[in-house]
Every structure is written in structure tokens, then in C-alpha cells.
N, C-alpha and C positions, 0 to 999 in steps of 0.2 A: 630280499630273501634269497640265500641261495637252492638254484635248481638244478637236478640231474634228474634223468630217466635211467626206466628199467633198458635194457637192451634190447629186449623182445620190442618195446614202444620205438626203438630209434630203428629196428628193423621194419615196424609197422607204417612207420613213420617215411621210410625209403620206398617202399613198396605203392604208396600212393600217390608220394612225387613221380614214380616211375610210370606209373598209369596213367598219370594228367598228362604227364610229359612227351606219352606215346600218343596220345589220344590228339590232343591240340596245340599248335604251339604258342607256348607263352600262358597255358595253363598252370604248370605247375610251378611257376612261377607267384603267381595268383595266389593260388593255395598255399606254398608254403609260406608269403606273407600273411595269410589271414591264421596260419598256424603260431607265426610269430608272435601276432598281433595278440591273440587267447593268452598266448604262452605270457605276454607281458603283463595284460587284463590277470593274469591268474596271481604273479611275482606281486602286484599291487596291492593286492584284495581276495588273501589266498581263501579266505571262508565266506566268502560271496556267493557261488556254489554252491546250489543241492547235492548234498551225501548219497550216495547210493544205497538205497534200500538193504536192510540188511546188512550195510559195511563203514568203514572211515572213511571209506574213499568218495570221492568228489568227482562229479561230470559238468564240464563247461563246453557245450555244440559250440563249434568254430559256424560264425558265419559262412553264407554263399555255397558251405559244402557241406556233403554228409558225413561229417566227422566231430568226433568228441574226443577230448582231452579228460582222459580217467586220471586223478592225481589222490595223491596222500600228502595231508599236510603234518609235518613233524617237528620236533624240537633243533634237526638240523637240517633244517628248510623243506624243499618240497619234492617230493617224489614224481612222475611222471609215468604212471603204470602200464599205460595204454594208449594207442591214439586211435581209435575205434571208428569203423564204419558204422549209422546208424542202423540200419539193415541188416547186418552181417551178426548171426551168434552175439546178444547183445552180453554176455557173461561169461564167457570163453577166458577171460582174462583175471576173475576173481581167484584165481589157483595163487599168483601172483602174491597177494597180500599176504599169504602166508610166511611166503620168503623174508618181509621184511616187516 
């Protein structure tokens, strides 16, 4: 199934590699695999994922980190909303779903 993300998620999405990255070496390394890894778990088995309360949209926590992959599954494939700290504003990112 084909997937792209919102921009705001691939900027979200830099901004964690950059903090692992800063943090330890060969962390973010780590992380961005287990971000892979959801990302392929999600292309396989897009509606395996709990909906987010109140939305379309779907959360699938990445292993090992505090991160979730907010996605919308559509008739041209899968969306990519957010890639979300668990911790951080858990709904900062629902403005999004309007867009599309």
C-alpha cells in the first residue's frame, strides 16, 4: 500500500533523529529503524491499530521509544500525520486531519 506523510510528521520525524543523535551515538540509528520497522508493520496491516478516540486516525507506539506513528488509512493509501512523543501534547496534531 502506498505511503507518504504530512510534512509537519517528516519534520517531527527529524527532529527526534536529531535528539537521539545528539544524545548517544548510534542511537538514532536505533530509532530510526524501529520507526521503519512500525512504518512496514503499518504498509502490511494498515487497520491493526486502535483509531484514535474521536478520529479516523490510527496510533501504532514504535517499540523501545516514546513514539507513536498517528496515520489515516485512505483509499490512496496511507497517510502519516504525526510521529508523536508519548509525553508531549498527546493531540497537538488533530488540527491536521482537517487538512486532508
Amino acid at each position: 500500500m502506498r505511503f507518504h506523510s504530512h510534512r509537519e510528521a517528516d519534520e517531527e520525524l527529524t527532529g527526534a533523529f536529531e535528539k537521539y543523535d545528539a544524545a548517544v551515538p548510534g542511537l538514532s540509528a536505533d530509532f530510526l529503524n524501529e520507526i521503519e520497522a512500525g512504518i512496514e508493520r503499518i504498509r502490511k496491516q494498515p487497520e491493526t491499530w486502535p483509531r484514535v478516540k474521536g478520529s479516523k486516525a490510527r496510533r501504532h507506539w514504535i517499540r523501545r521509544f516514546p513514539y507513536g506513528l498517528m496515520y489515516l488509512v485512505r483509499t490512496d493509501g496511507i497517510l502519516l500525520n504525526a510521529v508523536i512523543h508519548a509525553k508531549r501534547r498527546p493531540n497537538y496534531w488533530m488540527h491536521r486531519l482537517a487538512e486532508n
